[in-house]
C-alpha distance (Angstrom), angle and dihedral (degrees) to the residues before:
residue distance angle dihedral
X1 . . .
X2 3.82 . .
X3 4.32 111.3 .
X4 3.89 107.5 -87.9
X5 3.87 105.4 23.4
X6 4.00 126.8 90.9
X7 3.27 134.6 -99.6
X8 3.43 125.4 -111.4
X9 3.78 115.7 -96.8
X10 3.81 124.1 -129.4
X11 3.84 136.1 -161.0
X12 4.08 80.2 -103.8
X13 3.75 87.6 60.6
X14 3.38 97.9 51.1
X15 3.48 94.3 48.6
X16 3.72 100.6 55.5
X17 3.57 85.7 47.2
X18 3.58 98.0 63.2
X19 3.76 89.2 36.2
X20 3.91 93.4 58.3
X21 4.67 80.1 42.3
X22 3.90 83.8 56.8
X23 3.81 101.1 48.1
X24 3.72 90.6 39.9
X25 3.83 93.7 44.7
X26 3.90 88.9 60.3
X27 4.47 87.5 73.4
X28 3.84 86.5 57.4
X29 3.60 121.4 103.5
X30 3.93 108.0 -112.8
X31 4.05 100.9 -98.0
X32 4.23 86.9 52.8
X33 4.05 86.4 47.3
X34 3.99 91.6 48.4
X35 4.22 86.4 56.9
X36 3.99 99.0 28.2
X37 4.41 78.7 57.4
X38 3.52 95.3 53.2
X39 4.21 92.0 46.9
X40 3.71 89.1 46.9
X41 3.71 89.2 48.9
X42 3.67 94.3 49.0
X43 4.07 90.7 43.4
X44 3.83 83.4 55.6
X45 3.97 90.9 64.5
X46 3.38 97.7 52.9
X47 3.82 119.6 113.1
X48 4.20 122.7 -138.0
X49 4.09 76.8 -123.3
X50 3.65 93.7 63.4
X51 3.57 94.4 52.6
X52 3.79 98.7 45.4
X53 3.71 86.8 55.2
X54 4.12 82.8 61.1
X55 3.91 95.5 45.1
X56 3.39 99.4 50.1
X57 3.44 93.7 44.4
X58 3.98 91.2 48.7
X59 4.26 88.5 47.8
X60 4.07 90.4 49.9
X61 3.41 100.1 42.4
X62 4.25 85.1 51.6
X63 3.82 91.1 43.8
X64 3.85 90.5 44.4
X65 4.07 91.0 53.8
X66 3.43 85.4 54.8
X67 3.87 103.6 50.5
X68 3.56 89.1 46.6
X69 3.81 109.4 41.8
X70 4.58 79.7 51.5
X71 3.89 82.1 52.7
X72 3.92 91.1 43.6
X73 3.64 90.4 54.0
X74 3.79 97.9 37.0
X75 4.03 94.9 55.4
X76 3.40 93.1 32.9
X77 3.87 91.6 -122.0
X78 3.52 136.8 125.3
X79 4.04 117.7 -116.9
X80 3.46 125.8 -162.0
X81 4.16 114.4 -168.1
X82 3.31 149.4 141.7
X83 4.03 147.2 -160.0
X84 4.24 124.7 -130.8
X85 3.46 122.9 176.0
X86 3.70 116.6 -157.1
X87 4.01 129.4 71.1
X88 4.24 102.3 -40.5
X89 3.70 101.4 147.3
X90 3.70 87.7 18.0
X91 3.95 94.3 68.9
X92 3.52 96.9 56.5
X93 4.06 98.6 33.6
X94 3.79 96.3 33.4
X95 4.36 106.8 -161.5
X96 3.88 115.4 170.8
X97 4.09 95.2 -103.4
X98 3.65 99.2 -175.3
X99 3.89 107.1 -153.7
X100 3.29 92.6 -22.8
X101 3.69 124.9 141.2
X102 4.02 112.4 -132.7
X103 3.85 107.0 -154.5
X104 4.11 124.0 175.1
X105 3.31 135.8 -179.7
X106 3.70 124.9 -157.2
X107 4.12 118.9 -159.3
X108 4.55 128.6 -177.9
X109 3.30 111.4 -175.9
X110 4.04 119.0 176.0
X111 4.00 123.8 179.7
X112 4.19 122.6 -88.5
């Protein structure tokens, strides 16, 4: 994995996580037990899928500020953009994707 973005999370990690929730949960008073269940139940649910989804999202919306604020600086323009994951392009011009993940980026940029 490259320095500075997550890991992928498993069904393992997940798992241990609610596990460490459950032994932790059992110092809370009983009112913060009743909700900490119900978030640890909930966390159980989730799928490694749904949390990739987040990651990549969080490491291409960092590596797009980047790229753009050097390009902001370089032309001497001001950019405006921003990053969605989730069917864009792919509402309007449905294709079968398969699993595939539709990301799109969308960038303005107007002189100083």
């Amino acid at each position: 994995m490259a320095e500075g973005y997550p890991s992928p999370v498993s069904r393992d990690d997940i798992a241990s996580l609610a596990r460490k929730l459950d032994e932790w949960g059992t110092s809370l008073p009983p009112q913060e037990r009743a909700l900490l269940e119900l978030i640890v139940s909930r966390a159980r649910l989730v799928q490694p899928d749904d949390l990739f989804a987040a990651q990549l999202g969080e490491s291409v919306e960092r590596a797009t500020k980047a790229a753009f604020e050097d390009l902001s600086s370089a032309w001497e323009m001001a950019i405006d953009y921003w990053d969605k994951i989730g069917p864009i392009w792919q509402k309007a011009n449905p294709v079968e994707l398969g699993d595939e993940l539709e990301f799109t980026t969308r960038f303005v940029y107007r002189r100083r």
